[in-house]
C-alpha positions as CSV (number, residue, x, y, z in Angstrom):
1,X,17.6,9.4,18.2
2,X,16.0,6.8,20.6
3,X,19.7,5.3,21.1
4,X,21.2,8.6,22.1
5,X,18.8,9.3,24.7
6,X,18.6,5.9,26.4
7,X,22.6,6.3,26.0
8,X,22.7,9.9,27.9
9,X,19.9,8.6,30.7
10,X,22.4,5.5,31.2
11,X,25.2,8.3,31.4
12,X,23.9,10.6,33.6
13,X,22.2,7.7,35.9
14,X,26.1,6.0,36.0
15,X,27.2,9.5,36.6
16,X,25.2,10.5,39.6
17,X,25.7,6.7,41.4
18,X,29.4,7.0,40.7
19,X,29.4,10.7,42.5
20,X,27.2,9.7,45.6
21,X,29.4,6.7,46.0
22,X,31.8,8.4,47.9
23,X,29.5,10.3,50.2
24,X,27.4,6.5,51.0
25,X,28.9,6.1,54.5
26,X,28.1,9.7,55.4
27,X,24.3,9.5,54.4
28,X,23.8,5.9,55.8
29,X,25.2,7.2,59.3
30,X,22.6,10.4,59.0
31,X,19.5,7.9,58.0
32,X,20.6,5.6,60.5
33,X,20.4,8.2,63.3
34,X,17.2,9.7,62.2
35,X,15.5,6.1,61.7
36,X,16.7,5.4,65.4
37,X,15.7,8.7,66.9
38,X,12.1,8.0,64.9
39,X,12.1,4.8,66.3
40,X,12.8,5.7,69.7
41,X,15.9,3.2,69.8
42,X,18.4,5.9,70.7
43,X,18.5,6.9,74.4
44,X,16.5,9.9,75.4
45,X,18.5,13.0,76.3
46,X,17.6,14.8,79.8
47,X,15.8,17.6,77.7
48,X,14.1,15.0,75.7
49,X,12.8,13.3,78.9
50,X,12.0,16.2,80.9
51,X,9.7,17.3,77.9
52,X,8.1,14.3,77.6
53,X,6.9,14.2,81.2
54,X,6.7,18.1,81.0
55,X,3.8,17.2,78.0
56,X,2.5,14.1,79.4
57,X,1.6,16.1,83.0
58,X,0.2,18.9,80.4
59,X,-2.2,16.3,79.0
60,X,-3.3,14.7,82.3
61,X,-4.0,18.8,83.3
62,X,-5.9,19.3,80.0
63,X,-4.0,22.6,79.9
64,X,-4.7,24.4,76.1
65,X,-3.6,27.3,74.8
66,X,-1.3,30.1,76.4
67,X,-1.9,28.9,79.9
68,X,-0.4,25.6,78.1
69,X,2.9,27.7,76.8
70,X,3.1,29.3,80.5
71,X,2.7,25.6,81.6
72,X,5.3,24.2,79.6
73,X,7.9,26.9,80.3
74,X,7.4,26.5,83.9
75,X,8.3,22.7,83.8
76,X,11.2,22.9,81.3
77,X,12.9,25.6,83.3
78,X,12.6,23.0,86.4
79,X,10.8,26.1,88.7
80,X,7.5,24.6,90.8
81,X,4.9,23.9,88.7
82,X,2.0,26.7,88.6
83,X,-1.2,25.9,89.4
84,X,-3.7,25.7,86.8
85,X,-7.4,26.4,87.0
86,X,-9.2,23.5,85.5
């Protein structure tokens, strides 16, 4: 009984590799991408860049909350910046 289940775990294990073999190149391109975006290594997008400064001028304001969401809008859309009482 023993043999037949180590024989149908070898099965299905030699099953499943031989099945995700042809879909390898797919998945590595995907995990490369997302372990370079994670990274930092890929080149930021305008959107990505204008957020980041967008946040980083959020955090020097020490802007919370809703007037942080009004904030944020404001600076992604590319309109003036609002004043914020501190």
């Amino acid at each position: 009984m023993k043999q037949l289940i180590i024989a149908l775990s070898f099965a299905v294990v030699a099953g499943t590799s031989f099945a995700r073999s042809a879909h390898v190149p797919d998945a590595a391109a995907s995990d490369a991408a997302t372990v370079a975006t994670a990274t930092g290594a890929q080149p930021g997008t305008p959107q990505r860049s204008k957020m980041k400064t967008c946040n980083a001028d959020a955090k020097t304001k020490d802007v919370h909350g809703a007037d942080r969401r009004a904030f944020m809008k404001q600076c992604l859309s590319g309109k003036s910046k609002p004043a914020t009482a501190s």
